[in-house]
BASE-133997 format. One record per atom (N, C-alpha, C): residue number from 0; residue in three letters; atom name; x, y, z. Coordinates in pm, 1 decimal, padded with zeros to 6 digits. Example, Ala and Ser with C-alpha at 12.3 -4.5 7.8 and 13.67 -1.06 7.14 Angstrom:
REM residues 2
{num=0 | residuo=ALA | atomo=N | xx=01319.0 | yy=-00569.0 | zz=00780.0}
{num=0 | residuo=ALA | atomo=CA | xx=01230.0 | yy=-00450.0 | zz=00780.0}
{num=0 | residuo=ALA | atomo=C | xx=01320.0 | yy=-00330.0 | zz=00780.0}
{num=1 | residuo=SER | atomo=N | xx=01285.0 | yy=-00225.0 | zz=00708.0}
{num=1 | residuo=SER | atomo=CA | xx=01367.0 | yy=-00106.0 | zz=00714.0}
{num=1 | residuo=SER | atomo=C | xx=01290.0 | yy=00003.0 | zz=00787.0}
***
This chain:
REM residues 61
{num=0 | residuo=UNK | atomo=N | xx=02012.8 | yy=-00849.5 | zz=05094.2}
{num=0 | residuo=UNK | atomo=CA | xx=02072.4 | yy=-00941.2 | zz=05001.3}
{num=0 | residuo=UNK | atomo=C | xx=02003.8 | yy=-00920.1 | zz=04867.3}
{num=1 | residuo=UNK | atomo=N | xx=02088.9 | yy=-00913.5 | zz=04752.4}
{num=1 | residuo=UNK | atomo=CA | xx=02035.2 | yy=-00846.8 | zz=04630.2}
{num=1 | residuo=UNK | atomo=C | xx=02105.1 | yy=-01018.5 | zz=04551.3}
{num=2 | residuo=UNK | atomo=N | xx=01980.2 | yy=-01082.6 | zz=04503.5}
{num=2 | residuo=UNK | atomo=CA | xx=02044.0 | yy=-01192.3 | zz=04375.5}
{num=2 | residuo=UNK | atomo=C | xx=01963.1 | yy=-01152.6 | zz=04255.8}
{num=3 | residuo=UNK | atomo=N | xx=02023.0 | yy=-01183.4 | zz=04173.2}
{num=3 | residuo=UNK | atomo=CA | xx=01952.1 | yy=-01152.4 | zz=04019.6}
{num=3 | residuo=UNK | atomo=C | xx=02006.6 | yy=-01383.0 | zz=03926.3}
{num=4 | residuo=UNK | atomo=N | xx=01871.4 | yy=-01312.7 | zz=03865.9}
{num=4 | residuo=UNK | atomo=CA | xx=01774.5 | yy=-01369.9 | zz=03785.1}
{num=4 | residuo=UNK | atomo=C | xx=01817.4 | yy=-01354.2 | zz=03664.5}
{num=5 | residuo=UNK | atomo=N | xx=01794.6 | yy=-01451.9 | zz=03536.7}
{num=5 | residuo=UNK | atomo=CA | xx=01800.1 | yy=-01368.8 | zz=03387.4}
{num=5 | residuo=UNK | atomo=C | xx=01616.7 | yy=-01337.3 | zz=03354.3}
{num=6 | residuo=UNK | atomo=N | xx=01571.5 | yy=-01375.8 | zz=03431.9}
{num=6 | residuo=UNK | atomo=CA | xx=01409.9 | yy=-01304.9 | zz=03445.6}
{num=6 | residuo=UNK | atomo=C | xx=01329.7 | yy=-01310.4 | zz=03551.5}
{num=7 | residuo=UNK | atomo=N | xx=01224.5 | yy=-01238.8 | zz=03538.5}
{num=7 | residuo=UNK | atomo=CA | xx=01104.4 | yy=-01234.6 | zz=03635.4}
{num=7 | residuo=UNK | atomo=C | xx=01062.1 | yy=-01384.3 | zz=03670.9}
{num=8 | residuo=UNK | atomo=N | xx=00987.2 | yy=-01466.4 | zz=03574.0}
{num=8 | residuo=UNK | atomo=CA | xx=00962.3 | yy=-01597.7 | zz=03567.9}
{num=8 | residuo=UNK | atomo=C | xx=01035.1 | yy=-01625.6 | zz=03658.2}
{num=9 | residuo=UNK | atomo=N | xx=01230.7 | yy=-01671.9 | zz=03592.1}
{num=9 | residuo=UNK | atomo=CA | xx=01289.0 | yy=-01765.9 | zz=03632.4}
{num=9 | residuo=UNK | atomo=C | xx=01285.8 | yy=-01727.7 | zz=03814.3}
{num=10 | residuo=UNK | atomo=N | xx=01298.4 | yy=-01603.4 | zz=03870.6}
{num=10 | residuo=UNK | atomo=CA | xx=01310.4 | yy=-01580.1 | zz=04026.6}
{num=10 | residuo=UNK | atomo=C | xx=01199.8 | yy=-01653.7 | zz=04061.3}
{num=11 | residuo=UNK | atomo=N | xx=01090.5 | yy=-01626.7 | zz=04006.2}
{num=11 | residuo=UNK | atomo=CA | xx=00935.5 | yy=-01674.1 | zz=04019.6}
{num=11 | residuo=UNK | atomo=C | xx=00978.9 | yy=-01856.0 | zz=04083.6}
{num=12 | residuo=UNK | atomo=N | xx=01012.2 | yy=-01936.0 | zz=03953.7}
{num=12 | residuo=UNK | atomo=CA | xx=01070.3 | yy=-02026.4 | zz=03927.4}
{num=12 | residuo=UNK | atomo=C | xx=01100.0 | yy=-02074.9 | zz=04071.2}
{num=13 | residuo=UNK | atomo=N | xx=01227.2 | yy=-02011.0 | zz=04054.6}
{num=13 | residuo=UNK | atomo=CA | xx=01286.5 | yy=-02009.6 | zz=04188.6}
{num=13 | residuo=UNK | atomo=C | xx=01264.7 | yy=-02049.1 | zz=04328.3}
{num=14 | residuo=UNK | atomo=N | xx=01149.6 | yy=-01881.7 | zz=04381.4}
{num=14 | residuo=UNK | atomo=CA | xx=01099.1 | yy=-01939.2 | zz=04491.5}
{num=14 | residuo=UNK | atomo=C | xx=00974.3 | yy=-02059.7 | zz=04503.5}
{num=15 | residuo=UNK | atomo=N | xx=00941.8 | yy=-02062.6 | zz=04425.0}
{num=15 | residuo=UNK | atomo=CA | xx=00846.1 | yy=-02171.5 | zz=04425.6}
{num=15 | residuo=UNK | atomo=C | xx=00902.7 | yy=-02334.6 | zz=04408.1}
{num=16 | residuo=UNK | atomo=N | xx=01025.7 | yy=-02330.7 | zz=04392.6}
{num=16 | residuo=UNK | atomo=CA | xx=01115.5 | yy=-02470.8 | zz=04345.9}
{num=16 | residuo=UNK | atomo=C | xx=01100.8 | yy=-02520.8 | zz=04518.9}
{num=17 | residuo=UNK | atomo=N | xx=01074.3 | yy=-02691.2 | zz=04480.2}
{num=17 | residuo=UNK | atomo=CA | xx=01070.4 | yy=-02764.8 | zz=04561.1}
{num=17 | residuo=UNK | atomo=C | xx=01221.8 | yy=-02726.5 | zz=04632.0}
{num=18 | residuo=UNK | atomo=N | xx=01287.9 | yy=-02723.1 | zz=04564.9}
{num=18 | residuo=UNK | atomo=CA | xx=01459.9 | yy=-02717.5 | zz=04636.8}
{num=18 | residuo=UNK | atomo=C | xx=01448.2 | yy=-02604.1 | zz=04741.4}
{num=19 | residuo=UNK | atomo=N | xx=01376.6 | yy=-02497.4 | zz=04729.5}
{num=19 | residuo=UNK | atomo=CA | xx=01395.7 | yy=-02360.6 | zz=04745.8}
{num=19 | residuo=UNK | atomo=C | xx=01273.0 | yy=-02368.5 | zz=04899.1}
{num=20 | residuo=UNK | atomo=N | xx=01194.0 | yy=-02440.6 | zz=04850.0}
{num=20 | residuo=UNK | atomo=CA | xx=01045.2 | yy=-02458.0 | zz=04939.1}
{num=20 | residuo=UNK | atomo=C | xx=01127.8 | yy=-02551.3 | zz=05100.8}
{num=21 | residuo=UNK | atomo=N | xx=01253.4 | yy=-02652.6 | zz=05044.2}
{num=21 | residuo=UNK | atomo=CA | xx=01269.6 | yy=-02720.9 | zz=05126.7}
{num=21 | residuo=UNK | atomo=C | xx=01341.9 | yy=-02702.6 | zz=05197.5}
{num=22 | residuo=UNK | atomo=N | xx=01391.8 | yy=-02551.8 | zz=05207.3}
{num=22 | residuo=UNK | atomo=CA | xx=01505.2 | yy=-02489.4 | zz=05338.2}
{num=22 | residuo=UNK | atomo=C | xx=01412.8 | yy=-02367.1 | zz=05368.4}
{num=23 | residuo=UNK | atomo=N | xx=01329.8 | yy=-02324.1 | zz=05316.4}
{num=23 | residuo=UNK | atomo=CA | xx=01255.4 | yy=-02182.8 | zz=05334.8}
{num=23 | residuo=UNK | atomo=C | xx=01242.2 | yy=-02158.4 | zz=05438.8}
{num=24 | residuo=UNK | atomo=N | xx=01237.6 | yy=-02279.3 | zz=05554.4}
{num=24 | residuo=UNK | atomo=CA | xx=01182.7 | yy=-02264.6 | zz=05705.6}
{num=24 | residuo=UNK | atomo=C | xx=01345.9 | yy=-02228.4 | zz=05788.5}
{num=25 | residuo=UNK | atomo=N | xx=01451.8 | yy=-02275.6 | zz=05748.6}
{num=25 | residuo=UNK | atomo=CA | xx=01587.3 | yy=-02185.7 | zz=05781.0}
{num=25 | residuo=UNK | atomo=C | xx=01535.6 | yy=-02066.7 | zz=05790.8}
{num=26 | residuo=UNK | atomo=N | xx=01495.5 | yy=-02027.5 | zz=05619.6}
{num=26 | residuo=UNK | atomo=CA | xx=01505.3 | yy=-01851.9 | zz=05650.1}
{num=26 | residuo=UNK | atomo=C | xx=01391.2 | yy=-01842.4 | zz=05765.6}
{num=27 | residuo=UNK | atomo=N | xx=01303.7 | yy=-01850.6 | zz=05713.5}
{num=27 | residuo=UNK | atomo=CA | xx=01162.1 | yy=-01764.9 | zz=05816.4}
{num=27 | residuo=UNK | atomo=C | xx=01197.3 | yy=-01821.6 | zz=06003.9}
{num=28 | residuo=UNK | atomo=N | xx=01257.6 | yy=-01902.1 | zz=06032.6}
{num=28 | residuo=UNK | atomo=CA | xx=01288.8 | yy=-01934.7 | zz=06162.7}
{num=28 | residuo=UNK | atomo=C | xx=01381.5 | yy=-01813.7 | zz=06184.8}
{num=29 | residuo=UNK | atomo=N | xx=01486.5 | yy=-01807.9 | zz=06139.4}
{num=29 | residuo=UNK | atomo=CA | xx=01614.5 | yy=-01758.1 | zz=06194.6}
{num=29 | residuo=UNK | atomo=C | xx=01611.0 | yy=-01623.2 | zz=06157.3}
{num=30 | residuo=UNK | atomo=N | xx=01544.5 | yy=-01580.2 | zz=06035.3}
{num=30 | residuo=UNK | atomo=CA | xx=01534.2 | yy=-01364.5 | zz=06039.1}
{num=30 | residuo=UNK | atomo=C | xx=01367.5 | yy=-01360.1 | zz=05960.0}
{num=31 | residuo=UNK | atomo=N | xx=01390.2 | yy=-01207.6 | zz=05991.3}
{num=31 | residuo=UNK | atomo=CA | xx=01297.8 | yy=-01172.0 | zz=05926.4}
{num=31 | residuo=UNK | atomo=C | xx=01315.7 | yy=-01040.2 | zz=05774.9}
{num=32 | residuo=UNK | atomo=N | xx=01217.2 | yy=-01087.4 | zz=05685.8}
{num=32 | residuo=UNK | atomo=CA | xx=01272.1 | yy=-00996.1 | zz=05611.3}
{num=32 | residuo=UNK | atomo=C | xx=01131.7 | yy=-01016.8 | zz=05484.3}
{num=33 | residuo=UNK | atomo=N | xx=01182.0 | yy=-00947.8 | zz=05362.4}
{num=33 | residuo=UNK | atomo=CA | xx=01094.3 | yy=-00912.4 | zz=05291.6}
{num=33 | residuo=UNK | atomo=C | xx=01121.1 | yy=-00969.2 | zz=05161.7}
{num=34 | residuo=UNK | atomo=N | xx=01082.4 | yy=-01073.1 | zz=05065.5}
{num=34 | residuo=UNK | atomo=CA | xx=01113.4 | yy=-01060.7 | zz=04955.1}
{num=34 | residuo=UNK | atomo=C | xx=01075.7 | yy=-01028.9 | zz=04866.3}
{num=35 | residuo=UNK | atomo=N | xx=01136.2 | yy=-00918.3 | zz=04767.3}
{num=35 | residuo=UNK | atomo=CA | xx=01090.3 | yy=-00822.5 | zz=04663.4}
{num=35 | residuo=UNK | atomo=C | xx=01111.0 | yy=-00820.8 | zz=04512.0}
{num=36 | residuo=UNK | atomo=N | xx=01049.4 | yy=-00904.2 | zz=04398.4}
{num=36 | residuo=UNK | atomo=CA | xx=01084.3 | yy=-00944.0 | zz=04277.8}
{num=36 | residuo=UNK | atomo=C | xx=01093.7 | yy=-00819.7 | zz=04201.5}
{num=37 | residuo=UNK | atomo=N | xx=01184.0 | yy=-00758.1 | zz=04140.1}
{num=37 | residuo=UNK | atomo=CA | xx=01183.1 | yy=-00631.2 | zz=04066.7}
{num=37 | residuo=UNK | atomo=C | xx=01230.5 | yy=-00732.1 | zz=03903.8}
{num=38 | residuo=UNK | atomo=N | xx=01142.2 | yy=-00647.1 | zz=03811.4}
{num=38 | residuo=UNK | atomo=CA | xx=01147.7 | yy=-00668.9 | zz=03698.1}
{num=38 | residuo=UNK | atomo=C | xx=01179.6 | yy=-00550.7 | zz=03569.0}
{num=39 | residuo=UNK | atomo=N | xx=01264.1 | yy=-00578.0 | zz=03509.6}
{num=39 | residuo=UNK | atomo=CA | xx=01315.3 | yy=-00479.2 | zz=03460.6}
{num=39 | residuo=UNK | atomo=C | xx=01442.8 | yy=-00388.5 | zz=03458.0}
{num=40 | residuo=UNK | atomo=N | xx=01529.2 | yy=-00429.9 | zz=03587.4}
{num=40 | residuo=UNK | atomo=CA | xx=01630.4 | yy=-00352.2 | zz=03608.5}
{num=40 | residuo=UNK | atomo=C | xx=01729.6 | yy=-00387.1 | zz=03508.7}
{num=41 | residuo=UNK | atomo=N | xx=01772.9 | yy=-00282.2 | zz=03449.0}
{num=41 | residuo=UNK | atomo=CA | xx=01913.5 | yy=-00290.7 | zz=03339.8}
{num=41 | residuo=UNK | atomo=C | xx=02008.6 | yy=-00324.0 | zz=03365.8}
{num=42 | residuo=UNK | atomo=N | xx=02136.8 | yy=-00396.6 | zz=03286.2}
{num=42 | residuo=UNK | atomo=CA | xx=02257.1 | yy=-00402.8 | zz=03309.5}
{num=42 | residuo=UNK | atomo=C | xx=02337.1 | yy=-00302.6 | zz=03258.5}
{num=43 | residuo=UNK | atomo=N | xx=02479.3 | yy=-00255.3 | zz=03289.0}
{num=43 | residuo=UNK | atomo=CA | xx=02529.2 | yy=-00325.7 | zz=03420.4}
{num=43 | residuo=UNK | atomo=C | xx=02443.9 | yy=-00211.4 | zz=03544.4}
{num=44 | residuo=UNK | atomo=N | xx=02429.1 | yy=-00266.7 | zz=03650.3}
{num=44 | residuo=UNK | atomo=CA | xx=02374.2 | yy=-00291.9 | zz=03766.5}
{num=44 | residuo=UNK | atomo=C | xx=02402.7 | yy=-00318.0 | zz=03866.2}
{num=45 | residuo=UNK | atomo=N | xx=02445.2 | yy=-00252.6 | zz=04004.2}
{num=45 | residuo=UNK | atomo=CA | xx=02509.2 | yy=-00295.4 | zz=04144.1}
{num=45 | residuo=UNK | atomo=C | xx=02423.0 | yy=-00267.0 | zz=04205.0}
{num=46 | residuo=UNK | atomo=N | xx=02390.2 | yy=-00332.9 | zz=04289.6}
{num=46 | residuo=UNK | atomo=CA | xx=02280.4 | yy=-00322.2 | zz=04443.8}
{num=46 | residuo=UNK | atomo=C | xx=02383.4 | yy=-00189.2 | zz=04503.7}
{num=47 | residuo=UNK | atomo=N | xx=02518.2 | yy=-00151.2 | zz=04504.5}
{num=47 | residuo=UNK | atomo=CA | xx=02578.1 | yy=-00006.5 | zz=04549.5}
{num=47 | residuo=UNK | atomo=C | xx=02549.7 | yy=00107.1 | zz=04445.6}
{num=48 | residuo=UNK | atomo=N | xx=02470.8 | yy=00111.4 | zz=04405.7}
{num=48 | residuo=UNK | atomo=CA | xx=02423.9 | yy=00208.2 | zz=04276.7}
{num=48 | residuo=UNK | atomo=C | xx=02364.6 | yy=00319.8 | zz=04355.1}
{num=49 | residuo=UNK | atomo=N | xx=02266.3 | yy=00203.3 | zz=04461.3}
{num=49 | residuo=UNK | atomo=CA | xx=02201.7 | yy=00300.9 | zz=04531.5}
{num=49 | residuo=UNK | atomo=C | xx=02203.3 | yy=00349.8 | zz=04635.7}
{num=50 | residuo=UNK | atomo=N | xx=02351.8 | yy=00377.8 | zz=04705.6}
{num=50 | residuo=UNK | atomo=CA | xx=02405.5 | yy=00390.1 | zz=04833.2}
{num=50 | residuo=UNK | atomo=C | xx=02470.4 | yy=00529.8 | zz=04803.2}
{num=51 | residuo=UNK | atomo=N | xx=02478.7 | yy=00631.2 | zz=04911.8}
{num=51 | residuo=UNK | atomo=CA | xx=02519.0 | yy=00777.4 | zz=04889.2}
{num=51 | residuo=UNK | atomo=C | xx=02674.9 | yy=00739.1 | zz=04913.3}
{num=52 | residuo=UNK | atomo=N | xx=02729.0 | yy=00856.1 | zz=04828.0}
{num=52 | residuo=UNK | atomo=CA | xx=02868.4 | yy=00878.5 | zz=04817.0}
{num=52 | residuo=UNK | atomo=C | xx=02937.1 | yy=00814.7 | zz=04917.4}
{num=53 | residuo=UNK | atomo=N | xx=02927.6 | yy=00852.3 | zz=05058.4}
{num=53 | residuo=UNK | atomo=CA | xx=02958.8 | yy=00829.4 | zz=05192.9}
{num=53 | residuo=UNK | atomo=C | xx=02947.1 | yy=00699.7 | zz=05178.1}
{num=54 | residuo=UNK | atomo=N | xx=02893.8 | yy=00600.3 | zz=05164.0}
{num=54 | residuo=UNK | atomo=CA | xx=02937.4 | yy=00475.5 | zz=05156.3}
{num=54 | residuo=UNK | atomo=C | xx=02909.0 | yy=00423.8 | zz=05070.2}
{num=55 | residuo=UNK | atomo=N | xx=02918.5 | yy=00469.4 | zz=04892.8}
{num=55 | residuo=UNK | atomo=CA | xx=02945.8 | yy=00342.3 | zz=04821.9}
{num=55 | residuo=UNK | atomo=C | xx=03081.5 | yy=00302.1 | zz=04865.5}
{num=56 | residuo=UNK | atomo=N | xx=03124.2 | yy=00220.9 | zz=04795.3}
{num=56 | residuo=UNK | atomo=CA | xx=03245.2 | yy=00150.2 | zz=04804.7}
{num=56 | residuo=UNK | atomo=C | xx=03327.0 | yy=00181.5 | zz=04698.4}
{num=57 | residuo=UNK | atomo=N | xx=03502.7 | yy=00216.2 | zz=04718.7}
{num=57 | residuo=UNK | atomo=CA | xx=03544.6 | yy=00295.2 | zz=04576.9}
{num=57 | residuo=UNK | atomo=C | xx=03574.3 | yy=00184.5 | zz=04449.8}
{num=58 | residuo=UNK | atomo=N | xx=03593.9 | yy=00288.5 | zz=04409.9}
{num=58 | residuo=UNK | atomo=CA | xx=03598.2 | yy=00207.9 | zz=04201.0}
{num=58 | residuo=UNK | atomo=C | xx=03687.1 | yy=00109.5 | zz=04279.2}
{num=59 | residuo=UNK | atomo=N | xx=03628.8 | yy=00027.2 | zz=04206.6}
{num=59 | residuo=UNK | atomo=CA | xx=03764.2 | yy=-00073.3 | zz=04169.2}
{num=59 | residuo=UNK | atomo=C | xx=03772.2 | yy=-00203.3 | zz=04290.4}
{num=60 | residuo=UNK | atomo=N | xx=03719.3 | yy=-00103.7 | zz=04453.2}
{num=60 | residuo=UNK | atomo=CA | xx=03697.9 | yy=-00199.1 | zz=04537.4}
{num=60 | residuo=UNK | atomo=C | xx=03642.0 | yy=-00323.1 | zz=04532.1}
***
């Protein structure tokens, strides 16, 4: 799952928000996974940017 931010901070923001703190145990009960703050990525920008030919998804899809 790829969400964007209008910054580093605000994701920061984010996970640390009481709102965010008060379902967190949904996630960590039910999967496991990694969360990874990247700072800097340009627009425009698709999380399929970085998927080989074979399965991006076509224009327009």
């Amino acid at each position: 799952m790829v969400i964007s931010f209008p910054s580093l901070p605000a994701a920061q923001d984010r996970y640390d928000s009481p709102a965010y703190r008060s379902i967190l145990p949904l996630r960590t009960r039910n999967s496991s996974g990694s969360v990874i703050l990247v700072d800097g990525v340009t627009r425009p920008h698709a999380a399929t940017d970085i998927l080989s030919p074979a399965t991006r998804p076509a224009a327009g899809a």
